[in-house]
C-alpha positions as CSV (number, residue, x, y, z in Angstrom):
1,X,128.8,63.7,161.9
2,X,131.0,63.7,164.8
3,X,129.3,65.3,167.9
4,X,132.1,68.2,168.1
5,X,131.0,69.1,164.7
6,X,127.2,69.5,165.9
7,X,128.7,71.2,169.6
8,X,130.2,73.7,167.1
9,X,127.3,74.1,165.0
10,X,125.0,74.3,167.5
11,X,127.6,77.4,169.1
12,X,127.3,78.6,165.4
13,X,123.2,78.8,165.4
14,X,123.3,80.3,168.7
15,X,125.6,83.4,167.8
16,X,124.7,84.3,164.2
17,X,121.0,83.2,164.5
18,X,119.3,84.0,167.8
19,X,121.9,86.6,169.4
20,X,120.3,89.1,166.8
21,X,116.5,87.7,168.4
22,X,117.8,88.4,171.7
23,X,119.6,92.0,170.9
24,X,115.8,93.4,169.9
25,X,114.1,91.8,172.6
26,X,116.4,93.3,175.4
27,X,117.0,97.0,174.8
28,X,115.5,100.3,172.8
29,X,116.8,103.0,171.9
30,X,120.4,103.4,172.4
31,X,120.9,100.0,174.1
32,X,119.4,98.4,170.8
33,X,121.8,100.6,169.2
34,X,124.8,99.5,170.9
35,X,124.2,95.6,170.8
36,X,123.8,95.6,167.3
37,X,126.6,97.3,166.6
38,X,128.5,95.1,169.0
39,X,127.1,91.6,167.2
40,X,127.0,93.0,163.6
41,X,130.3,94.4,164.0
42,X,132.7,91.9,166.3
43,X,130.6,88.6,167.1
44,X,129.7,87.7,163.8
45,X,133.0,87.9,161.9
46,X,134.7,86.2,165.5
47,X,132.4,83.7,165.2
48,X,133.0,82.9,161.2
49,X,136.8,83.0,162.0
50,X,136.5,80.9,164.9
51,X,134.3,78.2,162.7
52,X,137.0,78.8,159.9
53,X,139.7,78.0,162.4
54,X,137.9,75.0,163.4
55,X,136.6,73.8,159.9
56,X,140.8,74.0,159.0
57,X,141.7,71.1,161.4
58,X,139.6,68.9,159.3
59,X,138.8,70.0,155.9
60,X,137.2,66.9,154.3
61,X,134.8,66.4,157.1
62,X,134.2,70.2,157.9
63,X,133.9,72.2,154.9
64,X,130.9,73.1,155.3
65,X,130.7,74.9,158.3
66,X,132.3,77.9,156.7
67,X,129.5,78.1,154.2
68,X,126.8,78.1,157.3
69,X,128.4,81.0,159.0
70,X,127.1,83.6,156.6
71,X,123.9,81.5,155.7
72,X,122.9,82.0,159.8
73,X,124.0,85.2,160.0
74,X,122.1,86.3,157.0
75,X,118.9,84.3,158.5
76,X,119.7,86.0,161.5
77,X,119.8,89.5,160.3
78,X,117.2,89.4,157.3
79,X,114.6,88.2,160.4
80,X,115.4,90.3,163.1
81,X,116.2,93.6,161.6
82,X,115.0,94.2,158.1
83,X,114.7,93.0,154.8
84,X,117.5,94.8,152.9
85,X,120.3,93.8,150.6
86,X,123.0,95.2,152.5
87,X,122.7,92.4,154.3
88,X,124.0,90.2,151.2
89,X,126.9,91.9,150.8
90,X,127.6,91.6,154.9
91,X,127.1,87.7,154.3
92,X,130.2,87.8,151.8
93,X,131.8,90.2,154.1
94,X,131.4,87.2,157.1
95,X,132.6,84.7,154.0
96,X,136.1,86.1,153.8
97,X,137.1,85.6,157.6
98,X,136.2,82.1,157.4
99,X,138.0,81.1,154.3
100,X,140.9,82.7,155.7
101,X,140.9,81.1,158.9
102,X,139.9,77.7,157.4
103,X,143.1,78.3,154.3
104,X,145.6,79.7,157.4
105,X,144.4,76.7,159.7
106,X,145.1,74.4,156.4
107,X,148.5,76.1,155.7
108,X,150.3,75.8,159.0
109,X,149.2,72.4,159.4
110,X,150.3,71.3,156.1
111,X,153.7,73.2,157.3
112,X,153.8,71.5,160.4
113,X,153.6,68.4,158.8
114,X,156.7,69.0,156.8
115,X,158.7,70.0,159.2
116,X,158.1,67.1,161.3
């Protein structure tokens, strides 16, 4: 595994796994409120597009990294806030962001390619 790969999944682990961790232990009430909104709603999808975008520049060696997105995410959110299966559906949900990023990534390189 190259070490860019583990540099990314280590990035990875730290935003969809202990961001959540960190969210409960700062704030309460409103704070709380705010910072899970804030992850649940922008950091996690950024981050799965981001890994997409990155798992597209190599597809054979990184395909995988699109698949751990929602797995840490789910880890993440199943731990720190509650046991509840809306949070399986929000793992699909981070799915799709990644698969696009990692097919658009794919496509224009492919294009480029062409073109040359």
């Amino acid at each position: 595994m190259k070490r860019s790969t583990l540099i990314a999944l280590a990035v990875q682990t730290g935003v969809l796994f202990a961001l959540p961790g960190m969210a409960q232990l700062v704030g309460r009430g409103d704070v709380n409120f705010i910072l899970t909104l804030l992850i649940l709603m922008a950091l996690h999808p950024l981050c799965c597009l981001g890994t997409g975008i990155f798992a597209g520049l190599d597809i054979k060696a990184r395909w995988w990294l699109v698949l751990t997105g929602p797995v840490l995410a789910l880890c993440g959110d199943l731990i720190f806030y509650a046991m509840e299966a809306d949070f399986l559906f929000y793992a699909w949900v981070n799915l799709l962001p990644g698969v696009l990023g990692l097919g658009i990534t794919a496509l224009i390189k492919q294009l480029s390619k062409r073109y040359r």
